[in-house]
N, C-alpha and C positions, 0 to 999 in steps of 0.2 A: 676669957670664956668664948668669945668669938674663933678663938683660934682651935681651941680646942672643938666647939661647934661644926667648922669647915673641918679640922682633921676628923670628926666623927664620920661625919657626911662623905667624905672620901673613901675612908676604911671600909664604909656599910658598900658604898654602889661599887667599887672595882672591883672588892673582895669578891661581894656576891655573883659579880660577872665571872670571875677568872674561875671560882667554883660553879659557876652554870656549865662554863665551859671546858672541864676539864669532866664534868659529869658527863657532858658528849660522849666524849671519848671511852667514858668506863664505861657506861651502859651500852653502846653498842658491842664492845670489846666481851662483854660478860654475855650480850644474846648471839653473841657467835662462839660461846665458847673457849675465847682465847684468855688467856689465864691472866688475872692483874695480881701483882705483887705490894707496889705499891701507890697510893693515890698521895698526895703532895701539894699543900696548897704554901706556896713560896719555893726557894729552891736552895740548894746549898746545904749544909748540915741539918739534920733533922735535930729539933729541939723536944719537939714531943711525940708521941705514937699509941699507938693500941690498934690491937690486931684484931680481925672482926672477919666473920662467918666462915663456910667449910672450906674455905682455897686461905684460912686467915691471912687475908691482904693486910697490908698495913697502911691505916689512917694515918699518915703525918701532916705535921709543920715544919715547915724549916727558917733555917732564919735568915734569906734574903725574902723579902716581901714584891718579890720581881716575877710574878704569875705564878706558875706551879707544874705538876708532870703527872701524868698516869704511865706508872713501868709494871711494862709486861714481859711476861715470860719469852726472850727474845735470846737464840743462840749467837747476834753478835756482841752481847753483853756479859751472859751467864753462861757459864761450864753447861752443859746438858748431859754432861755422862752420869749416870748412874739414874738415870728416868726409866719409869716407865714408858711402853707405849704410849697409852691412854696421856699420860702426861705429853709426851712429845708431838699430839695428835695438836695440843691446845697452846702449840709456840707463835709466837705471832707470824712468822717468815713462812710458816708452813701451810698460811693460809692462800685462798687466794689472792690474785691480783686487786680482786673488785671487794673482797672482804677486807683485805687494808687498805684500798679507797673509803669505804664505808668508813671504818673505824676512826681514818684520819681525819676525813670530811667532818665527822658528826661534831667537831669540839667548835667549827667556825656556825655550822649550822644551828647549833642550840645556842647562839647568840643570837642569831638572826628571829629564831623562833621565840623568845621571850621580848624582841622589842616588837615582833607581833604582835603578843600577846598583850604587853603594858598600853600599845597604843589603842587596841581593841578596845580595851577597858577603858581610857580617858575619852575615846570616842563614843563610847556607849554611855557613858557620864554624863557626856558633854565637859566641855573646859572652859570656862569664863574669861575670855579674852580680850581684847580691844578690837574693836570694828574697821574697818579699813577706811573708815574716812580718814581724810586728811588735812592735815591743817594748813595757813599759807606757805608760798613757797617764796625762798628770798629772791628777791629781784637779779633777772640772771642766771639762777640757777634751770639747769636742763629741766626741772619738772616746772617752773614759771612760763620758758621757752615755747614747751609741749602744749602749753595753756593749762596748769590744771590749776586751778582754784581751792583756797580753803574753803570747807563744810563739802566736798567734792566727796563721793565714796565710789571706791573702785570697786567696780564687780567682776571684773575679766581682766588675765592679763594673757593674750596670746591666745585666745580663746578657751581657755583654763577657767572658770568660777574660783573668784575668790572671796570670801567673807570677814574673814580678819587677818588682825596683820602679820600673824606670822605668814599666813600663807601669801599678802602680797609681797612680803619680803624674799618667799621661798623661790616664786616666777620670776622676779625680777632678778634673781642670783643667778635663775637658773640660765635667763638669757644672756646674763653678764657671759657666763661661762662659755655656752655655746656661740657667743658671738654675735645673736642676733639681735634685731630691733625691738621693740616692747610696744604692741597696739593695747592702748590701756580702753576699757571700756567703762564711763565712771557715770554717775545718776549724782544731777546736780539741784539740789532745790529751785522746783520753780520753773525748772528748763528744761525737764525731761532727760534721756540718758546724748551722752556723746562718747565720739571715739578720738582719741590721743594718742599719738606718737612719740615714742618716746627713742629716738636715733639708735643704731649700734655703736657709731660710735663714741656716745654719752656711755654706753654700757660697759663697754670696752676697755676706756680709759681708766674705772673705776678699779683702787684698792681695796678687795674683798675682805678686807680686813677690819673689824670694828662697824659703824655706823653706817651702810650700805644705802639704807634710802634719804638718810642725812645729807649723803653725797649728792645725789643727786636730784637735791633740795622738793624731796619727799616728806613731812614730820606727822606724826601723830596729830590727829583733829583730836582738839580739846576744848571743852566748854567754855560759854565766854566769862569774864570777869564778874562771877556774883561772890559777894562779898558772905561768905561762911560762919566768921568768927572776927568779930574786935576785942584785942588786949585792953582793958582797961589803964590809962595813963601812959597809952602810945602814939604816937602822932597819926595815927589815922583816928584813935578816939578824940584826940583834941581838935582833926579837922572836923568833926560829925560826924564820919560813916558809920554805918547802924548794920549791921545783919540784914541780909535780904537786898541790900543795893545790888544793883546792876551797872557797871562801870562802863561809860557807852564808847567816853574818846577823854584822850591826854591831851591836853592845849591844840584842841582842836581836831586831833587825829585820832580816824578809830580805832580802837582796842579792840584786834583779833581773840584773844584770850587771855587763859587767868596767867602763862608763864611770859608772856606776850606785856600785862604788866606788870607782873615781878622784874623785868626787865629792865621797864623803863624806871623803874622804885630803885633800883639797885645801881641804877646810873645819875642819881638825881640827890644826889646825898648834898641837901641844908641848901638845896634849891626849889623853890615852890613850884608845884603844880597845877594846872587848873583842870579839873575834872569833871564831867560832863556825865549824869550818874541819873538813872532812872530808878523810883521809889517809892512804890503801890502807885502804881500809872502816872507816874508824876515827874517832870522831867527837873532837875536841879544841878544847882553850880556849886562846885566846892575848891576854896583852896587849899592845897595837902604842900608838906613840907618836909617830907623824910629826913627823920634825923641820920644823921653821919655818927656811921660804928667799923672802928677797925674790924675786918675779918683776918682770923688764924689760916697762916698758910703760909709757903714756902718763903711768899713775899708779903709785906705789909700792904692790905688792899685796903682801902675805905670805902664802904658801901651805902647806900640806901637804906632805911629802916622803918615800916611806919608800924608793928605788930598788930597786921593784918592777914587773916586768912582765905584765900579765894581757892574757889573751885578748878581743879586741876585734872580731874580723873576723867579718861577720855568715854566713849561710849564703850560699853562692856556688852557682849553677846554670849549667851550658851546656846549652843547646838548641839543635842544629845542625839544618836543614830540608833537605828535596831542593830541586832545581833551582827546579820550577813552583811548589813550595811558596814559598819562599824569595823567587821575583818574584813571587807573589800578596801575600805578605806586604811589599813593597817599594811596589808601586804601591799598597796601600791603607794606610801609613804616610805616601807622600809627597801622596798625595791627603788625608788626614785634617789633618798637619800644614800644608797650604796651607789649606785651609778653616779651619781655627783660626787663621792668622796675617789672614785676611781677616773671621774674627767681630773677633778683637782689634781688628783697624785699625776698623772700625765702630763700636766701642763706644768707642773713646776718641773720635771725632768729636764723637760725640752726648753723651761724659763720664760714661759708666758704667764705665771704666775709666782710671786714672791717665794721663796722660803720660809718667811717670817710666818706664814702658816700652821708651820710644823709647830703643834706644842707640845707642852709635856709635862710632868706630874702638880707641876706648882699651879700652873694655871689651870686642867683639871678640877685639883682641886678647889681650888678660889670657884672654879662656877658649880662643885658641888654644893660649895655652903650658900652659895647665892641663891639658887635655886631649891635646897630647905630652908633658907629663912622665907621667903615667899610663900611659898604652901607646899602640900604633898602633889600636886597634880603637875607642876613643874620640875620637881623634883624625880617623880617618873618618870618626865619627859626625858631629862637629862640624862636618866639610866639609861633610856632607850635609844640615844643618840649614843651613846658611848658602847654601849651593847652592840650595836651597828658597827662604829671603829671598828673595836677588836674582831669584829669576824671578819670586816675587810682586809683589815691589816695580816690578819692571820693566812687569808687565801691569796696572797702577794706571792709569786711564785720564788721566794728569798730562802734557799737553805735555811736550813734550820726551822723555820715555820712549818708550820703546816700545810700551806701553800706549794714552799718547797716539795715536799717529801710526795704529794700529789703531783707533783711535775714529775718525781720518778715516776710515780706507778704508771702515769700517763706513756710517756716514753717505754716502760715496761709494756705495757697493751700493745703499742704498735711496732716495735721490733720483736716481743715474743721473749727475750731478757731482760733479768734484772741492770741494773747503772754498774757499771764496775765499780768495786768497791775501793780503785785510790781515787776514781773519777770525783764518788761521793765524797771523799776526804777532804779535798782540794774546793770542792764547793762549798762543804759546811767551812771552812775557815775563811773563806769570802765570805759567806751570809753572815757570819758571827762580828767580820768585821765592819760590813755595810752597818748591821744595825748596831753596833758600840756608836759610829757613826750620825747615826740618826737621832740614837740617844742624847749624844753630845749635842749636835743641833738642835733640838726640843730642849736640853734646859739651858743653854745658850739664849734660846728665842725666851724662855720665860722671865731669866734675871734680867733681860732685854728691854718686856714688859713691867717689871717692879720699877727700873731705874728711869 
């Protein structure tokens, strides 16, 4: 069920991009006039069809599931003899210069326009997030270094306003990327606000890959150790914990939080504890004794056990926006995050940043269904981030793209002719083999990440 859950989840947000974006294409194509033949969502033989209004285009599928095409009435494809004027007026080659920019452009920009649109809406919502504090940082690590403290919440980074974590994650990528140093600006119980530095070249060093503020021993602030739930006849019910304990310190040492001591429970197996535990104002000693239980996994592990429940879920904020707030906040999200996927794509050229980058369907997938099992508002997001991809990727100046095909017209504008056509020939079988290429790479990197 799972599997079919994430392949759902997949089918729904790429399909419904690659038909966002091939709708670009046709509806500009149709308000200029230029004739569509057939609209195509996959490529390769068509498997099914029906023809539909006064130019009866033809609706298909085909059966690679590898994006899709809108074909137009175009003389380096179709015979044109035996046309009409009127007909020959609506060829595509017979338009202008700036009328096949139009028509090319529109397939990357109706991608761009709907993760406007989706994030308009989760901004105008508001999205129930985690708050930017933080929790301790290990000893050593660049954010202990920096001084920042658990229960610390960041409010700025780089003089940027941030309020949760995706967005302190976002600044701080964003400086990884550009190089520079990170002045955190963080409001500390008790102490008023301070300011922190956080090095470039702490930034720098970082693999952008997975857990970023992990790295550089940044974690989620999470509440401290109050006891939720006791399993009846488990070793936290045989030591006495009760519901509503507050767990203050382990043999002595404070208890930052509730994973803080899951930790210490899960390294302690059939070795006693002594815990130091507050209890309607009341402060008491317990000795706890986790029992030892094999855990399922590559390797036989033995863990800690005492079937207790502690609070884990870190502080959660909604900020819902007005309308113009909400699309200011939209257009400079999806502008920001295209300009980051085009530093990325440049630095791995030149190999200031991995490969390992590059993914592709599998992985994709795996974070569509991650992100619907979590909720719809995630789930959005995801579309919108990947809706963003594909117009980026698409306006890559690579033959065969759409990108491409706008580097003629461009060169078209400024010498006054079109690309010779073995010029073009010879470029579309590079672009065709760059991206076989890239392809390879992307599910290379993904069975990379399963094994």
């Amino acid at each position: 069920m799972s599997f079919l859950h994430t392949l759902l989840a997949f089918v729904v947000a790429l399909g419904s991009l690659i038909v966002i974006h091939e709708l670009g294409h046709y509806w500009v194509a149709r308000l200029f006039g230029v004739k569509v033949l057939r609209f195509s969502i996959g490529m390769g033989k068509v498997v099914w069809s029906r023809r539909v209004g006064p130019d009866q285009t033809e609706w298909a599928v085909s059966a690679l599931p590898l994006g899709g095409y809108v074909k137009m009435l175009d003389g380096r494809e179709q015979d044109l003899g035996g046309l009409a004027p009127a007909e020959l007026k609506r060829e595509f080659t017979r338009q202008s210069v700036w009328v096949r920019i139009a028509i090319v452009a529109a397939g990357p920009l109706a991608n761009f326009l709907v993760a406007i649109l989706l994030f308009a809406g989760l901004y105008m919502v508001g999205i129930a997030e985690p708050s930017s504090k933080v929790g301790a940082s290990a000893a050593g690590s660049p954010a202990a270094v920096a001084g920042l403290h658990g229960g610390d919440r960041v409010v700025a980074v780089n003089g940027q306003a941030v309020a949760v974590w995706s967005e302190l994650r976002w600044q701080l990528i964003q400086a990884a990327v550009d190089k520079t140093e990170a002045r955190l600006e963080v409001e500390r119980p008790g102490a008023g606000r301070y300011s922190l530095l956080l090095p470039a070249a702490a930034l720098t060093a970082l693999d952008l890959e997975g857990d970023v503020l992990g790295k550089l021993g940044i974690n989620l602030g999470r509440p401290p150790p109050l006891v939720e739930e006791v399993v009846a006849g488990g070793a936290g019910a045989r030591a006495g914990l009760r519901k509503g304990d507050l767990i203050v310190a382990v043999d002595g040492q404070p208890v930052a939080d509730g994973p803080a001591f899951i930790t210490i429970v899960r390294g302690a197996a059939g070795r006693t504890l002594n815990l130091a535990l507050r209890r309607a104002g009341q402060e008491l000693q317990l000795a706890l004794t986790p029992d030892a239980q094999a855990e399922k996994g590559a390797t036989a592990v033995t863990v800690g056990k005492i079937n207790v429940y502690v609070a884990q879920m870190p502080d959660m904020i909604t900020v819902p926006s007005s309308a113009p707030a909400a699309l200011h906040k939209a257009v400079a999200k999806v502008w920001d995050t295209s300009a980051m996927t085009l530093k990325m794509i440049g630095k791995m050229i030149v190999g200031e940043v991995s490969w390992k980058n590059v993914t592709g369907p599998i992985t994709i997938a795996d974070y569509a269904g991650q992100t619907a099992r979590i909720g719809v508002a995630s789930y959005l997001s995801f579309i919108a981030f990947i809706s963003i991809s594909l117009g980026v990727m698409n306006l890559l100046p690579i033959p065969v793209l759409d990108g491409g095909h706008l580097l003629y017209y461009s060169l078209e504008v400024l010498t006054g002719r079109p690309v010779p056509e073995r010029v073009g020939e010879i470029a579309q079988r590079i672009g065709v083999g760059l991206l076989v290429t890239l392809m390879v790479l992307a599910v290379f990197n993904d069975f990379a990440r399963l094994l």
